[in-house]
C-alpha positions in Angstrom: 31.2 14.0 100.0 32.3 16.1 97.1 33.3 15.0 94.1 36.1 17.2 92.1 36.7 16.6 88.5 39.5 17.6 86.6 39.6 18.5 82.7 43.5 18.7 81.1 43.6 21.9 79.7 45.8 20.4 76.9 43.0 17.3 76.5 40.1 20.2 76.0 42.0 22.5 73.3 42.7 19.6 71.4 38.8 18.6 71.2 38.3 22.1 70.6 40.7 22.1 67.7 39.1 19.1 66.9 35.5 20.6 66.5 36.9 23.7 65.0 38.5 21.9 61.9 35.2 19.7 61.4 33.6 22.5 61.3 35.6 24.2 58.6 35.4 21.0 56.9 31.9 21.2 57.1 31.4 24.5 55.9 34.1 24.4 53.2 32.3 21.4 51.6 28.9 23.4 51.8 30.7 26.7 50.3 31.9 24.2 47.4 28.3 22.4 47.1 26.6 25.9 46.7 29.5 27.4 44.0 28.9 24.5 41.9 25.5 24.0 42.2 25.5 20.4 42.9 24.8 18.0 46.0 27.0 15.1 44.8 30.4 16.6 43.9 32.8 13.5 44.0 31.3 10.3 43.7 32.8 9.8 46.9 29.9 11.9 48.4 27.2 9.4 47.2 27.9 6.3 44.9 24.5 5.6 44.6 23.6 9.2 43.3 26.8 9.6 41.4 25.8 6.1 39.5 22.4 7.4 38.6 23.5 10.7 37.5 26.7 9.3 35.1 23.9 7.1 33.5 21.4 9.6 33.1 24.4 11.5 31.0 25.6 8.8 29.3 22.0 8.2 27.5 21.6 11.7 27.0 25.0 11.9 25.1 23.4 8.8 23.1 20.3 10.9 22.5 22.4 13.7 21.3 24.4 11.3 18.9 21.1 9.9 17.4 19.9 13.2 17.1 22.9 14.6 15.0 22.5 11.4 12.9 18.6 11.9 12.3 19.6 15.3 11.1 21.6 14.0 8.6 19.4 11.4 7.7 16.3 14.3 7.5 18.5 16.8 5.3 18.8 13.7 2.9 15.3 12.8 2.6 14.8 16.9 2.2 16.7 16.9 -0.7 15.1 13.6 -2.2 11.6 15.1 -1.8 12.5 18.4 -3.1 14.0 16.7 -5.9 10.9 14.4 -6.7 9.2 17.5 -6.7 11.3 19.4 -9.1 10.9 15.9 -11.2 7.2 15.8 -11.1 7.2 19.8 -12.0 9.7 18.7 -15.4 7.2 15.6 -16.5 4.3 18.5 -15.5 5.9 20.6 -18.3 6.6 17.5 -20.9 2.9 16.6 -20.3 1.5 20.1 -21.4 4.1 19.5 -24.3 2.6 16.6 -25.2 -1.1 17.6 -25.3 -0.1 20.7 -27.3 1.7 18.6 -29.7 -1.6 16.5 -30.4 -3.3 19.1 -32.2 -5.0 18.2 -34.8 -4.1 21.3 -37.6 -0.4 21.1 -36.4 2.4 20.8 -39.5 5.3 17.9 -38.9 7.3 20.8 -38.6 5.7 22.1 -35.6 5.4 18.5 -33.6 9.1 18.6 -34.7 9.5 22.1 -32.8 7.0 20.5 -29.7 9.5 17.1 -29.8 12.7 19.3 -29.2 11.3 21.0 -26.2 10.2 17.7 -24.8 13.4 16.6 -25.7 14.9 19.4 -23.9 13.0 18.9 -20.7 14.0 15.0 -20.3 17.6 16.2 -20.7 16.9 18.4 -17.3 15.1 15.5 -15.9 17.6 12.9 -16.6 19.8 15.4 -14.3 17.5 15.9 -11.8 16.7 11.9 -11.2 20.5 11.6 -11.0 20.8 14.0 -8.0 23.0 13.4 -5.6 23.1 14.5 -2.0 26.4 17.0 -0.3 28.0 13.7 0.5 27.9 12.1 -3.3 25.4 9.7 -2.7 22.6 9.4 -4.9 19.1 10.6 -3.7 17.4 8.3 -5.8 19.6 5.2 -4.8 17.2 2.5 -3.3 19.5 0.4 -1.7 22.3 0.9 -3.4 23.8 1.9 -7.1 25.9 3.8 -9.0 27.0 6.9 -8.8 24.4 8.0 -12.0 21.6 5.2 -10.9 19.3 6.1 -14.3 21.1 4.6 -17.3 20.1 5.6 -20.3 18.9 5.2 -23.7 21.1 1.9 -23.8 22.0 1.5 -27.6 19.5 3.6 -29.3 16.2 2.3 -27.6 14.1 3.9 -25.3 15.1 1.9 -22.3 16.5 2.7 -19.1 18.0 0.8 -16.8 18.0 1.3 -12.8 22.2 0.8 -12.2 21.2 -0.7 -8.5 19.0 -3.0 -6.0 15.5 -1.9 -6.0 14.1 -1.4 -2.4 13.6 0.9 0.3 15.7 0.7 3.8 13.8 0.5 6.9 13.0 3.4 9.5 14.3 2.6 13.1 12.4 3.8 16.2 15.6 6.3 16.2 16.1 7.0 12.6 14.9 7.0 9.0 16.3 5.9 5.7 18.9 8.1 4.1 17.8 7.7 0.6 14.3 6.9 -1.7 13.5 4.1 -4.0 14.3 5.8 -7.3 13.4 2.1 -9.1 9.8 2.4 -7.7 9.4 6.2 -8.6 10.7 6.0 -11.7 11.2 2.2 -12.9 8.1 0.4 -13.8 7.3 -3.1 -13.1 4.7 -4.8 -15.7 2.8 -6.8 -13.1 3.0 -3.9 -10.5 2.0 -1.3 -12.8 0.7 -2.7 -16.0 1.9 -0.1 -18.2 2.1 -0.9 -21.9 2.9 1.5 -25.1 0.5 0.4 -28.0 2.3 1.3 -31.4 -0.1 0.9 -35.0 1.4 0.1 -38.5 1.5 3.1 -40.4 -2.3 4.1 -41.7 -3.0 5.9 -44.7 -4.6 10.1 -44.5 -7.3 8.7 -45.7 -8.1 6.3 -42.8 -8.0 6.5 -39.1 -6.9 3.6 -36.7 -6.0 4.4 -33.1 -5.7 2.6 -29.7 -7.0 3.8 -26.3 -4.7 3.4 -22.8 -4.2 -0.4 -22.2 -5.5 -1.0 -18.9 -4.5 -3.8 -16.5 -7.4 -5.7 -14.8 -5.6 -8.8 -13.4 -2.2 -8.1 -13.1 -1.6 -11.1 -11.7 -2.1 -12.6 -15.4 0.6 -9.9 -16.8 3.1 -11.4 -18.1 5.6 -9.1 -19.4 5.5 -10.1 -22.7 5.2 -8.4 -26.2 2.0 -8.8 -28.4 1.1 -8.4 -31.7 -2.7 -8.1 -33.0 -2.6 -8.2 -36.8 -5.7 -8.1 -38.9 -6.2 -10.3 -41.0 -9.8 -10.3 -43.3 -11.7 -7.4 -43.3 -15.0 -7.6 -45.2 -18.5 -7.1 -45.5 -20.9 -8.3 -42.8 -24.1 -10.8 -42.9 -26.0 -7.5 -42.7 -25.9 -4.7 -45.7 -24.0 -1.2 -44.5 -22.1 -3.2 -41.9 -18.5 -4.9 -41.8 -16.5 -7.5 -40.4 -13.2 -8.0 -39.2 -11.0 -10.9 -37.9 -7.8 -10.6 -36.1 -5.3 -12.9 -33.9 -3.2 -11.9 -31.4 0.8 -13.1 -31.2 2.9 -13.3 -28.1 5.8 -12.0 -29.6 8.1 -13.3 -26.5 7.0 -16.8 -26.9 5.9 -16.9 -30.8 2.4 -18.4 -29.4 -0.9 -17.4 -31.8 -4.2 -17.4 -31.0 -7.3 -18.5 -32.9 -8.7 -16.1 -35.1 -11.3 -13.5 -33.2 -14.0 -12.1 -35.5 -15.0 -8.9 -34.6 -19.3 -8.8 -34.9 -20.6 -6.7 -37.8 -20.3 -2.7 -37.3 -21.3 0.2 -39.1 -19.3 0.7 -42.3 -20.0 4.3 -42.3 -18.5 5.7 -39.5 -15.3 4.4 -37.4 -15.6 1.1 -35.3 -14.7 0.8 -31.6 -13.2 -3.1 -31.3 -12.7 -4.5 -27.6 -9.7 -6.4 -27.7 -9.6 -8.7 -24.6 -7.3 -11.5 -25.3 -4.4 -9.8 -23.7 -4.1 -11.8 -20.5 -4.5 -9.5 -17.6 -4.8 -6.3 -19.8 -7.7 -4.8 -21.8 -7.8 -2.1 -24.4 -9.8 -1.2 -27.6 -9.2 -0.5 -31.3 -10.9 2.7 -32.5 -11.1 3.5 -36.2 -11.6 1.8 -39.6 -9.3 -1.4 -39.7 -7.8 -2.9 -43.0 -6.2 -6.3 -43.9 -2.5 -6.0 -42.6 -2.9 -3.5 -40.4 -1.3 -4.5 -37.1 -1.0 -2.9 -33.5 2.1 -3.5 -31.0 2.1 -4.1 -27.3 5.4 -3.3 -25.6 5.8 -3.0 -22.0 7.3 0.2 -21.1 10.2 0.1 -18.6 10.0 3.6 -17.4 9.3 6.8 -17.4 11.8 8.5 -19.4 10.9 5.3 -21.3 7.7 6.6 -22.4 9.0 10.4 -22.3 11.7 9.1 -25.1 9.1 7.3 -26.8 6.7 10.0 -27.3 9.6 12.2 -28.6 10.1 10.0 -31.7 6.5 9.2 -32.1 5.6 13.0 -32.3 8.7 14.1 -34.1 8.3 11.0 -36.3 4.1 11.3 -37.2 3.8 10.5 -40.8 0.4 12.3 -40.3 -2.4 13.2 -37.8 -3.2 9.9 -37.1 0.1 8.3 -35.8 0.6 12.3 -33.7 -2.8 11.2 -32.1 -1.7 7.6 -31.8 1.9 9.0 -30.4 0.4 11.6 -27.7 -2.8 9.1 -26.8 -0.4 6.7 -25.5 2.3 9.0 -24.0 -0.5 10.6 -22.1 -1.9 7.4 -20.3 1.7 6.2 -19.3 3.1 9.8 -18.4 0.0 9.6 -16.0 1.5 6.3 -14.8 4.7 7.7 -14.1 3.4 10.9 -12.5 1.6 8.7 -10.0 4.7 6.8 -9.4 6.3 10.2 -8.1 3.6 11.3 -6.1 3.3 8.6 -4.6 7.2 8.0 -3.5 7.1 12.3 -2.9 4.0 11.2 -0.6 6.4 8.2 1.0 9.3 10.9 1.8 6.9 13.4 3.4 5.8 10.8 5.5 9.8 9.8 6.9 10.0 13.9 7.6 7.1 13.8 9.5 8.2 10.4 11.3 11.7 12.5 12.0 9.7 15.2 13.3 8.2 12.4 16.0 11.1 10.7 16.4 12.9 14.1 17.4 9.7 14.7 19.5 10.2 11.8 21.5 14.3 12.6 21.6 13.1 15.9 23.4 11.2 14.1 25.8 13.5 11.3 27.1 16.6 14.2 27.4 14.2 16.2 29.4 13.5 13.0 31.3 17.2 12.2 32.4 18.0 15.1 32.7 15.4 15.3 35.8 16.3 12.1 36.4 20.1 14.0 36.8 19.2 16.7 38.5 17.3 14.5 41.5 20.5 12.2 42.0 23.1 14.8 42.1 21.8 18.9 42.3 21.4 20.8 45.7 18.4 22.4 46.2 19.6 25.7 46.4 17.5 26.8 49.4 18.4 24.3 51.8 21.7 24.4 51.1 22.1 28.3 51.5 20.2 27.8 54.6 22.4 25.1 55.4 25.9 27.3 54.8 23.9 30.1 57.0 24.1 27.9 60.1 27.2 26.5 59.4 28.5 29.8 59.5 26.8 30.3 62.7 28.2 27.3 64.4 31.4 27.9 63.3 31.5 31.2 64.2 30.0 30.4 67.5 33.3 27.8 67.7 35.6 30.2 67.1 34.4 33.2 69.9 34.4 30.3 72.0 37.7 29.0 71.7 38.7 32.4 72.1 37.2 32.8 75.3 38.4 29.4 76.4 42.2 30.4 75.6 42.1 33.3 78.0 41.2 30.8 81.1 45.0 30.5 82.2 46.3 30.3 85.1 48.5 33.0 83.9 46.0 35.3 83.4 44.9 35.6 87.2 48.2 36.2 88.9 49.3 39.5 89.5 
């Protein structure tokens, strides 16, 4: 028995129709996926992709904003080095000053002439420590201070003042600090530095009497105090051709005196070195030929242009060669101090550049990280989708002929 089956000519062009507008579909969503370059076009086409990808692109617009920030933060710490350097290049210059003006043959008017030029150059340094960055903030600022952070001469006296909170701000894993300790490079700190000026009574042309540096050797026994020595007897010794001397030592801060220390018997003919080691903490020696009522000063120096002002009126001030030697011995030794202090804290901010430099490093490598991450969840891979659009084409081409062919099968077409 046969069987006879019978398709509704309506029922089969509207399949057709059917197949023809998925097809279109299909190949207009293909067309779109290749002219923008990407797989996942509406989130619609995969959440899960479209989730990854707006994530990756959310932390790489984070990246970029800590980037732009470390920029900011870099150009700052630029400055501040650059300007520690032009600072170290002044005190450079005020040191060669210095050494000149220690000449032995020099006139007072000539140390007069040197101290003006010194003079001159802490003017330009006082600017230079006041720098401030293109925002008005100072480079110098620790954690915080005035506008002009270096204060100074207050009243007369060689003493500065630091017009903010010492410190240094921490580095993140994403940024640096935006400013430098200017209190550490510039301020100094008697039981962190030890840095004393020794001053001596005014000595006759006829005799000598100088100090050496003082230097710390426990500065955990620094005290920050003033001290006096004064001499008191100064005699013959128990042995002909030699001579004795006996001094005390005040703390001017407190008022406390020690016992007298009498200084074994030295040659009487040529200048005496004394070791004076009842400073707590600090040690220095006497050089010279000592007399009753002669007395040396100890003054902790609070800074840099501290010791810069004080050797300006010591050497413009030098009744004779031995206070000039006295003057320049002591502003060496403590402008050494202070240049150390700058090296050190120009050392500290070439260290945040080149922890910017890694920090940008790693930027470089996380953004080229999401971006792949970005790319997997939501490009196409160009190949397989032209290659997919190609047999799209194909089929849909194929769809159309044979709809065409399917619309001349009437019954219409057969009768004559």
């Amino acid at each position: 028995m046969t069987n006879f089956y019978r398709v509704s000519t309506a029922n089969m062009y509207d399949a057709t129709l059917r197949n023809l507008n998925a097809r279109q579909k299909s190949l207009v969503d293909l067309q779109e996926n290749l002219t923008s370059g990407k797989r996942v076009v509406r989130a619609s086409d995969d959440p899960v992709a479209a989730a990854q990808a707006e994530r990756a692109l959310t932390r790489i617009s984070r990246i970029q904003t800590e980037q732009r920030a470390l920029e900011v933060q870099r150009n700052a710490i630029a400055q501040a080095e650059s300007t520690l350097g032009d600072a170290i290049g002044l005190v450079q210059e005020i040191r060669q000053l210095v050494v000149a003006a220690g000449g032995g043959a020099l006139k007072p008017e000539d140390r007069k002439t040197y101290a003006d030029q010194i003079q001159s150059l802490r003017e330009q340094l006082t600017d230079v420590i006041n720098r401030k960055d293109t925002n008005g903030i100072p480079l110098l600022g620790a954690l915080g201070s005035a506008l002009q952070p270096f204060a100074g001469p207050l009243s007369g006296s060689p003493d500065y003042l630091f017009a903010g909170l010492p410190g240094q701000a921490s580095s993140s894993s994403t940024a640096i600090a935006t400013t430098l300790d200017g209190h550490s490079a510039l301020m100094f700190d008697p039981r962190r530095d030890g840095v004393y000026q020794a001053g001596v009574s005014t000595i006759p042309a006829d005799r000598s009497l100088t100090t050496s540096a003082i230097t710390a050797v426990d500065r955990n026994q620094i005290t920050g105090d003033g001290y006096r020595i004064d001499f008191t007897a100064v005699g013959p010794g128990a042995t002909p051709g030699t001579t004795t001397a006996t001094y005390t030592i005040t703390n001017t801060t407190t008022g406390v005196t020690s016992a007298p220390v009498t200084v074994p018997d030295f040659a009487s003919d040529k200048p005496a070195t004394i070791a004076v080691t009842g400073v707590p903490g600090m040690t220095f020696s006497i050089s010279g030929t000592p007399a009753a009522g002669d007395a040396v000063t100890l003054q902790p120096s609070p800074s840099l242009m501290s010791t810069i002002d004080s050797a300006i009126e010591g050497i413009r001030g030098a009744a004779n060669n031995n206070a000039a030697t006295q003057a320049v011995g002591q502003a060496l030794a403590n402008i050494d101090a202070g240049m150390e202090r700058l090296n050190n804290m120009r050392g500290y901010a070439g260290e945040l550049l080149n922890r910017a430099d890694r920090i940008t490093g790693d930027h470089s490598q996380r953004s080229i990280q999401l971006e792949a991450d970005r790319s997997r969840a939501e490009d196409l891979d160009m190949v397989q989708g032209i290659s997919g659009f190609q047999n799209a084409q194909v089929g849909y081409q194929a769809a159309l002929q044979s709809y065409a062919m399917v619309q001349k099968l009437s019954l219409f077409n057969f009768m004559s």
